[in-house]
N, C-alpha and C positions, 0 to 999 in steps of 0.2 A: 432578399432571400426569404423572409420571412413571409412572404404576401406570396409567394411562387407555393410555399410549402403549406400554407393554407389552403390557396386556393385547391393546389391538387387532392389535398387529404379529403376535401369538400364534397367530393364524390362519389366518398366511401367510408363506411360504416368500421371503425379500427378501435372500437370498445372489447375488452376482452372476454365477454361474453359472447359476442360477436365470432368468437374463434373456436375451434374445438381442442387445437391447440393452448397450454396455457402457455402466458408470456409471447405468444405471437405478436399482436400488437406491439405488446415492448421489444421485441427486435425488430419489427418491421420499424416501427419510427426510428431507432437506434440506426438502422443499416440506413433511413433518411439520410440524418444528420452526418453521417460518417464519411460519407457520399460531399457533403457541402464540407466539409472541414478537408478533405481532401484534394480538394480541388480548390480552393480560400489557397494554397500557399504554406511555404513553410513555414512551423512554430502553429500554427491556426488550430492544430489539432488538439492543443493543450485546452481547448472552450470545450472537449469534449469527454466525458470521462470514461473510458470504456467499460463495456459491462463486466467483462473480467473481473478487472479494477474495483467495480463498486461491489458486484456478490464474495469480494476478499472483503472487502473495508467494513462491509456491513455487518460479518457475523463477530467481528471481532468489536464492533460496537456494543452488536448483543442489547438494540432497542425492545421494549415491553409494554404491552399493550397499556394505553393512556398516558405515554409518558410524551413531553414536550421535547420536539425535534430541532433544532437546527443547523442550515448551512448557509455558513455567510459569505460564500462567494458560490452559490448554485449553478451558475452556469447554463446547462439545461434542463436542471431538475432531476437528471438519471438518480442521484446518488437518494434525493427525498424519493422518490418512487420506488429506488432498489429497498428502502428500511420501510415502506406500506408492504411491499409485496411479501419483504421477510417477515411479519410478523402474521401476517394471513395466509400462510402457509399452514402455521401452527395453531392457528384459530381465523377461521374467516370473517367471523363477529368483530377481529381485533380493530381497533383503530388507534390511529396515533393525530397528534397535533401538530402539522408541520409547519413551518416557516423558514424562509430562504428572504436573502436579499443580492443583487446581481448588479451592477454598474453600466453593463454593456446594455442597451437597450433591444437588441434584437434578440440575446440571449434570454433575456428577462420575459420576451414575447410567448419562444419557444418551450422556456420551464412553463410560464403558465397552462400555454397548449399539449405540454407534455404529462401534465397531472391531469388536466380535463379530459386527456383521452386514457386516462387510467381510472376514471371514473373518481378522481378525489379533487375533489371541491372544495373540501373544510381547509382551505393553506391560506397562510397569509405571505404571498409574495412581494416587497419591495423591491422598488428600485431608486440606486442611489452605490457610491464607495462604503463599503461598510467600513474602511476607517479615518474615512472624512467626514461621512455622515451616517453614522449606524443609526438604521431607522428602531431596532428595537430597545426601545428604554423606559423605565418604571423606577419612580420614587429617585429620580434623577441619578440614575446610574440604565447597567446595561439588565436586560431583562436576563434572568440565570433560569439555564433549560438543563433539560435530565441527559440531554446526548448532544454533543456536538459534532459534525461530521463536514467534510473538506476537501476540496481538492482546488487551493486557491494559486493565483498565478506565480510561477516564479521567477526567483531575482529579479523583481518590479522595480523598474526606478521610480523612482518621483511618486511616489508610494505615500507622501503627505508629511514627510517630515517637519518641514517647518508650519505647518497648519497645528499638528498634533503631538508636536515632539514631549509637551507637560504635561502628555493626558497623560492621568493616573492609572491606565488600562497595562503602563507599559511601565510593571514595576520592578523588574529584571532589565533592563533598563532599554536604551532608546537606539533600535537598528540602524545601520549606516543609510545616506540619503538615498546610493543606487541600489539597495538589495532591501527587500522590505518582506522578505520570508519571516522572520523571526516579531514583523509587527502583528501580521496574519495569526502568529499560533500563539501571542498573545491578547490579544484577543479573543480567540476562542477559550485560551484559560480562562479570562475574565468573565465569559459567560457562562461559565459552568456552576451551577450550585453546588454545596458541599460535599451531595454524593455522585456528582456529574463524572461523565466521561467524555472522551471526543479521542477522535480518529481523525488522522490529516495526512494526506499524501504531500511528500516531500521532495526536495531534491538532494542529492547525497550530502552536496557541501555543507548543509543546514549541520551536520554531523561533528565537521573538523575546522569551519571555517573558522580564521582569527578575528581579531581585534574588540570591536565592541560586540560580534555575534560570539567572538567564544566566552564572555566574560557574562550574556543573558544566558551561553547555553550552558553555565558554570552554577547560574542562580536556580535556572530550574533543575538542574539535579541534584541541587543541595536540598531541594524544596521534595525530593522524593516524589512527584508529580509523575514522572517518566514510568510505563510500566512494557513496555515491550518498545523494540527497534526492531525491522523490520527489513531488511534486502530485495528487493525484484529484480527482476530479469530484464534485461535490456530491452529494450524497443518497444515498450507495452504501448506508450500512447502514438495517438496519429500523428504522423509528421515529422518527428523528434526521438532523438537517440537517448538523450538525456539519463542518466542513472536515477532510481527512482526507491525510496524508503518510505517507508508508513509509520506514522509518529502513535503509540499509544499512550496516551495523558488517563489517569485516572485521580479523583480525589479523594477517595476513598479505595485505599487498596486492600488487598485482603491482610491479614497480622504476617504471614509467612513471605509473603510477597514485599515486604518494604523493606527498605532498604538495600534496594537493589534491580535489575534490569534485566529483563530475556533479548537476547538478542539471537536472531531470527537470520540465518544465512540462507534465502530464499532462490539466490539470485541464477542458481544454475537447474530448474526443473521447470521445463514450460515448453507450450508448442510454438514452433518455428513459422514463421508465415513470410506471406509478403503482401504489401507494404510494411505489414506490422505485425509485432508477436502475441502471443495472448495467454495467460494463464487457462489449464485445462480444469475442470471436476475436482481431478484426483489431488494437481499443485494447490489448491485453495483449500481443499478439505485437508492436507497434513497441516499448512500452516496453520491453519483454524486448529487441528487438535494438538499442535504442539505448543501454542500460544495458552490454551483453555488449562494443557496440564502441568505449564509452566515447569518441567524439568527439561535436564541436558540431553542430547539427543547427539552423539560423535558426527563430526563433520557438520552439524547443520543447526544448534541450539544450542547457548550455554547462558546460566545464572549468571552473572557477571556482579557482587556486592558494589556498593558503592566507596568503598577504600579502595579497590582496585581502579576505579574510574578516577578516583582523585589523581593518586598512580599515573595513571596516564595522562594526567593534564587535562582533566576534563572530555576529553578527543572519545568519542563515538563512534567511529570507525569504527565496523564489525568486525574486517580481518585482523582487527588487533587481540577481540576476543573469540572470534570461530576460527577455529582452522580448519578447512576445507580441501587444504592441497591434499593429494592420494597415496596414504599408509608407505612408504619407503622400508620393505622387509630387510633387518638386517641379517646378515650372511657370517656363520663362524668356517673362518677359514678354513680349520684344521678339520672339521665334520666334512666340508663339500671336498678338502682334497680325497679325505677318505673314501667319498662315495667314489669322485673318480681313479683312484686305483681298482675300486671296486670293479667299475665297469669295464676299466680297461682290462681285468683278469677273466673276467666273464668272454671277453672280449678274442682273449687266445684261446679260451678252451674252446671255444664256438670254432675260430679257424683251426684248430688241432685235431679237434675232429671234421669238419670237411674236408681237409685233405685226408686223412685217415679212408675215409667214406670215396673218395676221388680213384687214391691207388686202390683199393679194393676191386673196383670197378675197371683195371687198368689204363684208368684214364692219365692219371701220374703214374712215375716209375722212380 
């Protein structure tokens, strides 16, 4: 796949300079790849992250120029390229330091060719499991970056349990052997510095599931780490129906903001398609400014403290905290019988006088 997709790019110039279009090139590679994951088979399309998906995930990262980037499972790079492009909107001087590592080997091919045709060369791409073998590490631990950012695979079995089960990465404790979501996002806590953030596209269960994943996802909300949940819309990736959440971790929260979670009922504004759906302009930029000004918003955000999460047994599920079903107007009986006698008296005078009006006319007698 990879050798087919070079070769053809080979005979054309897809720098976006190149374009007079901006982000041309990043859709034209984007609609490449989209094209191969969809025809790979079912589930395949999860290697790909859509653009939708990443220009949501990015502003809520909210990366700054010079600050250390990472995503440890890249995939194809979309997501490191979506956080270059957003900050050179805002300044085209800006640059960031990226770094991604990827498992899949052909995927790993594609991020690197997908940064070199966005003109960024400064990345340090591995390849390797990042949590079998996390290639970035200093002063023998994990290297801590100012953004973390994600969309790694889910419910992974055989995910390294018994290789990794006492690493100290995993200190909310140690996810079941066939679901290894919850090794993933820690992980990315462990690489974040103390004013770090990261962003992780999720799968709902990560939210309600039991046993050893509700008892990690018990630790991290006592640890106040959690700073938004987040709801999508069905269908957003290729290939897969899969219900889908965006996990926001911060280390430093704001003083107003702790102790406690916005949760984000996203899940019913978006454009309809086919094969797949996709978040519009308008769905990315509310949840972007309802995330930013962090108050309740009816039917669609609410603060959620963290005694009420207790409350609930730790459980994440948003319908337990948004309510979204449609305002049910109550009705006083004795007001609507009123109006209809109302009407009903309106009702003879109106026939009282057309017949009045009829015999005049000697049409009745």
């Amino acid at each position: 796949m990879v050798f087919r997709l070079i070769q053809g790019l080979s005979y054309i110039s897809m720098r976006n300079s190149d374009f007079e279009e901006v982000d041309a090139a990043a859709r034209i590679f984007e609609d490449i790849l989209k094209k191969f994951a969809l025809n790979q088979g079912k589930g395949s399309g999860e290697q790909l992250t859509p653009m939708s998906i990443s220009r949501l995930m990015v502003p809520l990262l909210d990366p700054e120029s010079g600050m250390t980037i990472c995503d440890p499972v890249c995939k194809s790079g979309n997501l490191l390229v979506e956080c270059d492009r957003y900050i050179r909107v805002k300044n085209k001087d800006s640059r960031l330091k990226l770094y991604g590592q990827e498992m899949n080997r052909n995927s790993w091919r594609i991020c690197k060719l997908n940064l070199i045709l966005h003109d960024y060369r400064e990345s340090t791409i591995e390849l390797g499991d990042t949590i079998t073998e996390p290639r970035f590490m200093e002063n023998e631990g994990l290297m801590q970056f100012d953004r973390v950012i994600s969309h790694p695979p889910f419910a992974r079995g055989n995910w390294g349990y018994e290789t990794v089960r006492m690493d100290r990465r995993f200190r909310y404790g140690i996810p079941p052997k066939g679901t290894g979501d919850f090794a993933y996002l820690q992980h990315m806590i462990a690489s974040l510095n103390e004013r770090g953030k990261l962003v992780m596209l999720a799968p709902a269960g990560m939210m309600f599931r039991g046993g050893s994943e509700g008892s990690i996802r018990k630790g991290i909300v006592q640890s106040d780490l959690i700073e938004a949940i987040i709801a999508l819309p069905p269908g957003l990736l290729y290939n897969t129906g899969i219900p889908l959440h965006i996990l926001v971790l911060n280390m430093d929260k704001l003083p107003e903001r702790k102790n406690s979670i916005l949760f984000i009922a996203a899940d019913q504004e978006f454009q309809r398609g086919r094969p797949y759906n996709s978040l519009r302009d308008q769905d990315i930029e509310k949840i972007v400014n309802a995330y930013k000004k962090y108050k309740d918003i009816d039917s669609y955000c609410r603060i959620v403290s963290l005694n009420e999460i207790v409350k609930n047994d730790f459980n994440l599920g948003i319908p337990r905290y948004v309510d979204t079903s449609p305002e049910i107007k109550t009705v006083d009986i004795e007001t609507a019988f009123g109006k209809i006698q109302e009407i009903e008296g309106q009702r003879e005078e109106v026939k009282e006088e057309l017949m009045n009006s009829l015999k005049k006319l000697n049409v009745l007698k």
